[in-house]
N, CA, C and O atoms as CSV, one atom per row, in Angstrom:
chain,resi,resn,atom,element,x,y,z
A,1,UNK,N,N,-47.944,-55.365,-30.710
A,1,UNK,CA,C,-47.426,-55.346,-32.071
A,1,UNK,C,C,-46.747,-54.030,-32.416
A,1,UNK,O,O,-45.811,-53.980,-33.214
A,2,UNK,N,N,-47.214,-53.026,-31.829
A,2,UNK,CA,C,-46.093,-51.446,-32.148
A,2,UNK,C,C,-47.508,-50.756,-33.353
A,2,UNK,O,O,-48.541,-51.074,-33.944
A,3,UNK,N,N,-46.792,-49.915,-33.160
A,3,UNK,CA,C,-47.384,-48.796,-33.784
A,3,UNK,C,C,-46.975,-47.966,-35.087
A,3,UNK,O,O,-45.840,-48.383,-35.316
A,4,UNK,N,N,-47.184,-47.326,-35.748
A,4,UNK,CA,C,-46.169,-46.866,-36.933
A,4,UNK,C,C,-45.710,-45.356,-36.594
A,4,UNK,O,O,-46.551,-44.558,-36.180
A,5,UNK,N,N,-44.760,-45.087,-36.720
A,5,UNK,CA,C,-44.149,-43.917,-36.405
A,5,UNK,C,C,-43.282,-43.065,-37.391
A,5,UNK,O,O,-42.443,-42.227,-37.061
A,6,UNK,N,N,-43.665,-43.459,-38.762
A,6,UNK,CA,C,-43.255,-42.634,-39.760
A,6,UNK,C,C,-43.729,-43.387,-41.261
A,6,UNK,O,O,-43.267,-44.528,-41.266
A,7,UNK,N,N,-44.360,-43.149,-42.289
A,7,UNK,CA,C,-44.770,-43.621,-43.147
A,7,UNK,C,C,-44.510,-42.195,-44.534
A,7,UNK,O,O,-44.397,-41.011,-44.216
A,8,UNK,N,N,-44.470,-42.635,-45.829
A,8,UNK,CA,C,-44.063,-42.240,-46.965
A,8,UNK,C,C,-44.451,-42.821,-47.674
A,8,UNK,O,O,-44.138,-44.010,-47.611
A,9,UNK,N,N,-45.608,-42.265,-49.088
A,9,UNK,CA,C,-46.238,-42.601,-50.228
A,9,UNK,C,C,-45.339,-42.848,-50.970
A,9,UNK,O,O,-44.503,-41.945,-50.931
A,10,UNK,N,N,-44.990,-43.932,-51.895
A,10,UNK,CA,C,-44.297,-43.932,-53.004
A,10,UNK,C,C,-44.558,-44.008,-54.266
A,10,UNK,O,O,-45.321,-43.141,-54.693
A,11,UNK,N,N,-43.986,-45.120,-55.330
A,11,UNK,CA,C,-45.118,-44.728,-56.552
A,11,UNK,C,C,-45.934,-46.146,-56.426
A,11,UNK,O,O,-45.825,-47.065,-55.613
A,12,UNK,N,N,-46.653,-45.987,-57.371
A,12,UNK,CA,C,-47.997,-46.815,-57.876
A,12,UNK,C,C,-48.485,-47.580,-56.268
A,12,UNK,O,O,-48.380,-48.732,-55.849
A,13,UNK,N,N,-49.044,-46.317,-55.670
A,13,UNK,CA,C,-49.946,-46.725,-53.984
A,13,UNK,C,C,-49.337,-47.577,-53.405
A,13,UNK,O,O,-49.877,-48.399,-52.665
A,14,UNK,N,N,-47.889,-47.514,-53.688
A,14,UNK,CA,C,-47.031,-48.438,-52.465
A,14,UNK,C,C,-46.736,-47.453,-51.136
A,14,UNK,O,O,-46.803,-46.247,-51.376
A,15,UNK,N,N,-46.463,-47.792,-49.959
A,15,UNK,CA,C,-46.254,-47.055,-48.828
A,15,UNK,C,C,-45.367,-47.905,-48.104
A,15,UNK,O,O,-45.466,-49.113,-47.890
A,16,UNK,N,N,-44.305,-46.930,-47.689
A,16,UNK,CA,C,-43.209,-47.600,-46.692
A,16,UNK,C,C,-43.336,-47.112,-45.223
A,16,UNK,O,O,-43.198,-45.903,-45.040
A,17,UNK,N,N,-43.593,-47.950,-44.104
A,17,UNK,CA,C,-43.950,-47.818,-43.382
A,17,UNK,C,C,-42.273,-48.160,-42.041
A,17,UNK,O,O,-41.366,-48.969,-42.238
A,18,UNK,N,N,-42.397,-47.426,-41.088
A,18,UNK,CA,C,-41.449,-47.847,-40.308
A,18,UNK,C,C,-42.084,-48.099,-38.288
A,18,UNK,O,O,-42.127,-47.373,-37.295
A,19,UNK,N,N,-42.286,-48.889,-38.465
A,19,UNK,CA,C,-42.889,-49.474,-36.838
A,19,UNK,C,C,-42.187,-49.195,-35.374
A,19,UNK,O,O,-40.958,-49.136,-35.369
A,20,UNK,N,N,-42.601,-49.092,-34.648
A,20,UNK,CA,C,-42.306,-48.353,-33.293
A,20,UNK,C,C,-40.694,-49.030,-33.312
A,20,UNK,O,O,-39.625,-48.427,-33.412
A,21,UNK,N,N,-40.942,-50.453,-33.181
A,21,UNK,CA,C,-39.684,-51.436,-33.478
A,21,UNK,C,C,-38.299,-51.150,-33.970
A,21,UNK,O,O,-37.217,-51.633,-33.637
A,22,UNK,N,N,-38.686,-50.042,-35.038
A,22,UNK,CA,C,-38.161,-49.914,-35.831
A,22,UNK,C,C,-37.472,-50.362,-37.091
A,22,UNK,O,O,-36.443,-50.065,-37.697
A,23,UNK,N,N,-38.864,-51.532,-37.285
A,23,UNK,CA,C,-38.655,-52.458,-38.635
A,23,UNK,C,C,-39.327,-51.488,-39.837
A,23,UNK,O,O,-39.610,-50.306,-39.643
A,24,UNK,N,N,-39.483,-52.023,-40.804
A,24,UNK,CA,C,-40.274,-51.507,-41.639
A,24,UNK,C,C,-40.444,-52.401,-42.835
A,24,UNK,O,O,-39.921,-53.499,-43.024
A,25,UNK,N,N,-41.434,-51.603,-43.760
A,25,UNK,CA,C,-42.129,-52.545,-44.737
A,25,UNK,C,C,-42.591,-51.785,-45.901
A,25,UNK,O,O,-42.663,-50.587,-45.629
A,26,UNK,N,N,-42.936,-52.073,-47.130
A,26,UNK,CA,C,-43.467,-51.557,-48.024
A,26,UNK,C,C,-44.772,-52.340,-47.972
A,26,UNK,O,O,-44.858,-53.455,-47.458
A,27,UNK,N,N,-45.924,-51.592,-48.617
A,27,UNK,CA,C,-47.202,-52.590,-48.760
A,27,UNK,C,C,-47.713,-51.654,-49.862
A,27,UNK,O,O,-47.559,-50.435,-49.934
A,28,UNK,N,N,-48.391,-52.525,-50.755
A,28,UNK,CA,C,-49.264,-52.261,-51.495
A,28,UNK,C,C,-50.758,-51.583,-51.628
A,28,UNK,O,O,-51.679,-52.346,-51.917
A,29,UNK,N,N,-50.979,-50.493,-51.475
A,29,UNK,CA,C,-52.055,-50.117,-50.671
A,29,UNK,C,C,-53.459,-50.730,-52.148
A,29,UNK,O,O,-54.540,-51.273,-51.920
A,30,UNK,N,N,-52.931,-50.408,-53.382
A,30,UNK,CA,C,-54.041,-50.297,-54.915
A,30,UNK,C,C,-54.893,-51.239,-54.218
A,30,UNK,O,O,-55.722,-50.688,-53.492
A,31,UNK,N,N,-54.925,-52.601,-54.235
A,31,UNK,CA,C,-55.808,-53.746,-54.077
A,31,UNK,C,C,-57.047,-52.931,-52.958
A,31,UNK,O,O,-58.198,-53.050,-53.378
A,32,UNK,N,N,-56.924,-52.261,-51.820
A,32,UNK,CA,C,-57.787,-52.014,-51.206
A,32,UNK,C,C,-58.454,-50.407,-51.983
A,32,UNK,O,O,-59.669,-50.342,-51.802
A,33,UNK,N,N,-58.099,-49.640,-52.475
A,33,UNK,CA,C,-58.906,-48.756,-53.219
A,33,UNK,C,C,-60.345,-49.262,-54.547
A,33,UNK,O,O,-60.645,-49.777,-55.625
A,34,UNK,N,N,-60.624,-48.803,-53.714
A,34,UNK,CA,C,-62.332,-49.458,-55.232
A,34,UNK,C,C,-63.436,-48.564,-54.801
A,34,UNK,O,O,-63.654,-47.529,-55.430
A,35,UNK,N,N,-64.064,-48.859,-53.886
A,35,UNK,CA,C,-65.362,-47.301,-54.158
A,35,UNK,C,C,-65.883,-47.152,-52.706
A,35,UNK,O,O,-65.585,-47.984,-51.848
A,36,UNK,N,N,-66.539,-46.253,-52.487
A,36,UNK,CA,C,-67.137,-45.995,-51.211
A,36,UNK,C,C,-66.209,-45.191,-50.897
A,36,UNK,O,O,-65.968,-44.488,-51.879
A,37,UNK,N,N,-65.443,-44.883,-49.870
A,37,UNK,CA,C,-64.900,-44.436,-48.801
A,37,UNK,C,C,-63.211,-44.270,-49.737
A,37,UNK,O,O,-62.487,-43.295,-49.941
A,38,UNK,N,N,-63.104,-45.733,-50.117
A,38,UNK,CA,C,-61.570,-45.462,-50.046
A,38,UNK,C,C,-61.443,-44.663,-51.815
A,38,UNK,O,O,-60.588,-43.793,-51.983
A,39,UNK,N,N,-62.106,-44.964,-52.659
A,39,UNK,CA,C,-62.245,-44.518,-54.019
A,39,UNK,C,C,-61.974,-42.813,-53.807
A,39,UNK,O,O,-62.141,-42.289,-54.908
A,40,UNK,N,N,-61.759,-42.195,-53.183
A,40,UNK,CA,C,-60.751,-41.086,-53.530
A,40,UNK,C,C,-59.624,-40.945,-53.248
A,40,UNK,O,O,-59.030,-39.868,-53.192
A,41,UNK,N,N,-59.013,-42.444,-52.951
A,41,UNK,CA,C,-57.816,-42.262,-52.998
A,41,UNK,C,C,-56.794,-42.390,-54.049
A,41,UNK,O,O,-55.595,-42.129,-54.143
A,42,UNK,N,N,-57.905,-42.996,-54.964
A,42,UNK,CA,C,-57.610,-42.974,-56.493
A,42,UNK,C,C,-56.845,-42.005,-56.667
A,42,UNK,O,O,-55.697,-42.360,-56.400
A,43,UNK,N,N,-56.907,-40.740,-57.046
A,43,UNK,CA,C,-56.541,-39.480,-57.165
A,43,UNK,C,C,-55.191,-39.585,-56.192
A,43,UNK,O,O,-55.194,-39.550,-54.962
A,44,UNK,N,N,-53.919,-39.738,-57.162
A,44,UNK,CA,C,-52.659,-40.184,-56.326
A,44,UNK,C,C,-52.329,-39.032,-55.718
A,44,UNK,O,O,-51.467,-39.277,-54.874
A,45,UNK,N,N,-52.690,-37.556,-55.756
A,45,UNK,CA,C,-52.013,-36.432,-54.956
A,45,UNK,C,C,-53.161,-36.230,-53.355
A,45,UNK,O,O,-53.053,-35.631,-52.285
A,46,UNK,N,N,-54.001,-36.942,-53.879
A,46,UNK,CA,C,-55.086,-37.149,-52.115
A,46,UNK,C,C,-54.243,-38.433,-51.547
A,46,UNK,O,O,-53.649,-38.442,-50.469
A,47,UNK,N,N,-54.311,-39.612,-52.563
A,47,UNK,CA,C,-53.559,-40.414,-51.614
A,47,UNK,C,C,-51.944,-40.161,-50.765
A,47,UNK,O,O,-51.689,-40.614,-49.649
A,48,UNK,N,N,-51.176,-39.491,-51.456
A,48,UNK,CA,C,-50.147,-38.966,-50.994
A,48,UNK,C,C,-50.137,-37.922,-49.616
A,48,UNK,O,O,-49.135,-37.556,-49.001
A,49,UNK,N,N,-51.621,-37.552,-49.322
A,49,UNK,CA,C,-51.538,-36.377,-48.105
A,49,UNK,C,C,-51.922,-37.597,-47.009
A,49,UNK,O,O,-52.808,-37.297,-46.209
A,50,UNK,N,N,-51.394,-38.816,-46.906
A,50,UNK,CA,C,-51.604,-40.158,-45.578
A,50,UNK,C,C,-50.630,-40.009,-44.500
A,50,UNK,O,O,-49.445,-40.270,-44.703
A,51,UNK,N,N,-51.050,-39.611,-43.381
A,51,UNK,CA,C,-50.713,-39.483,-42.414
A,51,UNK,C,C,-50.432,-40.844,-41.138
A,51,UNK,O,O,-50.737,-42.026,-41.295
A,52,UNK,N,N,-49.846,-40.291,-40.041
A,52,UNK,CA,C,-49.665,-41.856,-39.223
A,52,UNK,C,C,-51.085,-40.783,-38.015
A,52,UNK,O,O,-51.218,-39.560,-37.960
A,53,UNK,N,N,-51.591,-41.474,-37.529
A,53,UNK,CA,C,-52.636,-41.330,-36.789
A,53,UNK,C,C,-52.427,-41.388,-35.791
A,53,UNK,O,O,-51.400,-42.033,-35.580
A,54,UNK,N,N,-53.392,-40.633,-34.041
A,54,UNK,CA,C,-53.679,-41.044,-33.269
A,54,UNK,C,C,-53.464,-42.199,-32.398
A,54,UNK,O,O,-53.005,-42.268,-31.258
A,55,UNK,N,N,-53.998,-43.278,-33.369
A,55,UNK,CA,C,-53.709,-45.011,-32.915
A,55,UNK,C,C,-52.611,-45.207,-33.330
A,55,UNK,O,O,-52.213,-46.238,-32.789
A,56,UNK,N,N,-51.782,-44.769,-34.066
A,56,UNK,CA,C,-50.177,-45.784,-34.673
A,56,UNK,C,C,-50.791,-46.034,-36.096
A,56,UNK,O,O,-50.033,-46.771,-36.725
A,57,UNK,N,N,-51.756,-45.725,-36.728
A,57,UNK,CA,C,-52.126,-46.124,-37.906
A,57,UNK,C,C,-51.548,-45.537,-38.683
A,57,UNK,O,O,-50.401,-45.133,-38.490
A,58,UNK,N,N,-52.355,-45.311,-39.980
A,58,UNK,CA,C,-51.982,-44.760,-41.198
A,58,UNK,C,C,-53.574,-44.236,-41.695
A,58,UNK,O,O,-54.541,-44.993,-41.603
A,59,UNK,N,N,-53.687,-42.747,-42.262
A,59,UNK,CA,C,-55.022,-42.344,-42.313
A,59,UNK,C,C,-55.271,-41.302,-42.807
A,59,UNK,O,O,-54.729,-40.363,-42.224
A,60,UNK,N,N,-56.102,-40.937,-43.979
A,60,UNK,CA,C,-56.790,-39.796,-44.769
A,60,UNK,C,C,-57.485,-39.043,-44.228
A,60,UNK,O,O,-58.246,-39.486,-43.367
A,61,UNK,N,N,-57.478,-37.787,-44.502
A,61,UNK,CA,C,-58.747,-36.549,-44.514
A,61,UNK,C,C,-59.826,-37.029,-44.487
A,61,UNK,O,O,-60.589,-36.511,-43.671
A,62,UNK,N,N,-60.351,-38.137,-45.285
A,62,UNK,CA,C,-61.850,-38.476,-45.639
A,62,UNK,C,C,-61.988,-39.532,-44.348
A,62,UNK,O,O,-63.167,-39.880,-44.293
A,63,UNK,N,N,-61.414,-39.994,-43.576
A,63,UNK,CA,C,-61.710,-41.488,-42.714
A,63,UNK,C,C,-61.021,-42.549,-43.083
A,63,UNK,O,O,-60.662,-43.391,-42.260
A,64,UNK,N,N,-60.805,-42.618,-44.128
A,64,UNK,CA,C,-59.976,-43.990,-44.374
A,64,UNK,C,C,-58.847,-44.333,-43.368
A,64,UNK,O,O,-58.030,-43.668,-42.731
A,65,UNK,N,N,-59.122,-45.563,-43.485
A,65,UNK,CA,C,-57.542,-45.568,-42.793
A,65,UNK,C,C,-57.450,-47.324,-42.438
A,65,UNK,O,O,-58.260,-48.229,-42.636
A,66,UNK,N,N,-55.779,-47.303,-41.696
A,66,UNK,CA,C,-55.330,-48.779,-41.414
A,66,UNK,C,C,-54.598,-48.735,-40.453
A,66,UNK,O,O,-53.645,-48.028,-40.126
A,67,UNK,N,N,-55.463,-50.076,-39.749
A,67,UNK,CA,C,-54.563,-49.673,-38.193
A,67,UNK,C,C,-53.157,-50.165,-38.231
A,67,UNK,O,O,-52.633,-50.447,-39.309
A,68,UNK,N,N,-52.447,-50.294,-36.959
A,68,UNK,CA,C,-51.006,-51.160,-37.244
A,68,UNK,C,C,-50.756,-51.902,-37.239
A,68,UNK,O,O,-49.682,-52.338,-37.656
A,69,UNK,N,N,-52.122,-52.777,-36.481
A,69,UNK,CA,C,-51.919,-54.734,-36.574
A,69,UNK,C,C,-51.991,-55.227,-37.902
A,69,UNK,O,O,-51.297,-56.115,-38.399
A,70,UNK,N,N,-53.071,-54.438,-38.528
A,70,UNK,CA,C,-53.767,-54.905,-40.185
A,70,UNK,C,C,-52.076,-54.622,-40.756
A,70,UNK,O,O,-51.462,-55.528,-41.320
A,71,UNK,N,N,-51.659,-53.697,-40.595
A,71,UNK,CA,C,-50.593,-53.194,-42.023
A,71,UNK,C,C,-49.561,-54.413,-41.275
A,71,UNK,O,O,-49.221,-55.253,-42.109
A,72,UNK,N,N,-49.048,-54.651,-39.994
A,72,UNK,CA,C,-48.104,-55.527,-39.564
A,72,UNK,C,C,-48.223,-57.021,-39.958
A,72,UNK,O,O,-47.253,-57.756,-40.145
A,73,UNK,N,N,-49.767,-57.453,-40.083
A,73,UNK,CA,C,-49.838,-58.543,-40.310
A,73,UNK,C,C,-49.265,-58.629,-41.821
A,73,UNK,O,O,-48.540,-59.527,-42.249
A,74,UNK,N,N,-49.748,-57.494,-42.545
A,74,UNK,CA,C,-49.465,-57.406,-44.228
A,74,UNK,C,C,-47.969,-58.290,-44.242
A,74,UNK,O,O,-47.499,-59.357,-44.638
A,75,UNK,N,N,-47.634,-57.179,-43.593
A,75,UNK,CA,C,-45.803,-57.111,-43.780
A,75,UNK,C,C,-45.055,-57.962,-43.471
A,75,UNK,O,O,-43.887,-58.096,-43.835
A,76,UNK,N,N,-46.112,-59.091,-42.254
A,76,UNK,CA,C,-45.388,-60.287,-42.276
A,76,UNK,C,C,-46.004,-61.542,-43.278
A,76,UNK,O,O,-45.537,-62.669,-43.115
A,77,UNK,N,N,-46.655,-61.404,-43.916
A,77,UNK,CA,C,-47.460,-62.171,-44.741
A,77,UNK,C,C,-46.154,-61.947,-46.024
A,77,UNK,O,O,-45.520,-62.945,-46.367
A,78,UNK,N,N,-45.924,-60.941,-46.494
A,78,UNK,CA,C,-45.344,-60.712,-47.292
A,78,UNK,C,C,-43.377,-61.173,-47.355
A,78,UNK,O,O,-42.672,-61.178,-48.364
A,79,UNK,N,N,-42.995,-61.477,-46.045
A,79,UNK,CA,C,-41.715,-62.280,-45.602
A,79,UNK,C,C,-41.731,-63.589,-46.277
A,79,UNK,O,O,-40.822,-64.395,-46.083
């Protein structure tokens, strides 16, 4: 499925993502923020420091994170 190789916070916890492929996608990140782990990402200037990871993911300081199948499947769900 590829990996992500460049990603950018935008507004209201949307993220544009661009895949090894070199497709790309916007996704909605809000729906998965609520408590535990991901609930500081609330705080839109923490969510904005999201990085592409190790694996091809996408991923916070604190652990959070999403691999590239999860965000790819998003992005084709959303076609």
């Amino acid at each position: 499925m590829g990996t992500i190789i460049e990603v950018k916070p935008l507004d209201n916890y949307i993220v544009w993502i661009r895949f090894s492929d070199n497709s790309d996608a916007t996704i909605n990140i809000k729906p998965f923020i609520t408590e535990g782990i991901s609930a500081k990402l609330s705080d839109y200037n923490y969510f904005k420091q999201m990085k592409v990871d190790e694996s091809g993911g996408i991923a916070w300081e604190n652990g959070f994170d999403f691999c590239p199948n999860y965000l790819r499947e998003m992005a084709e769900l959303k076609d």
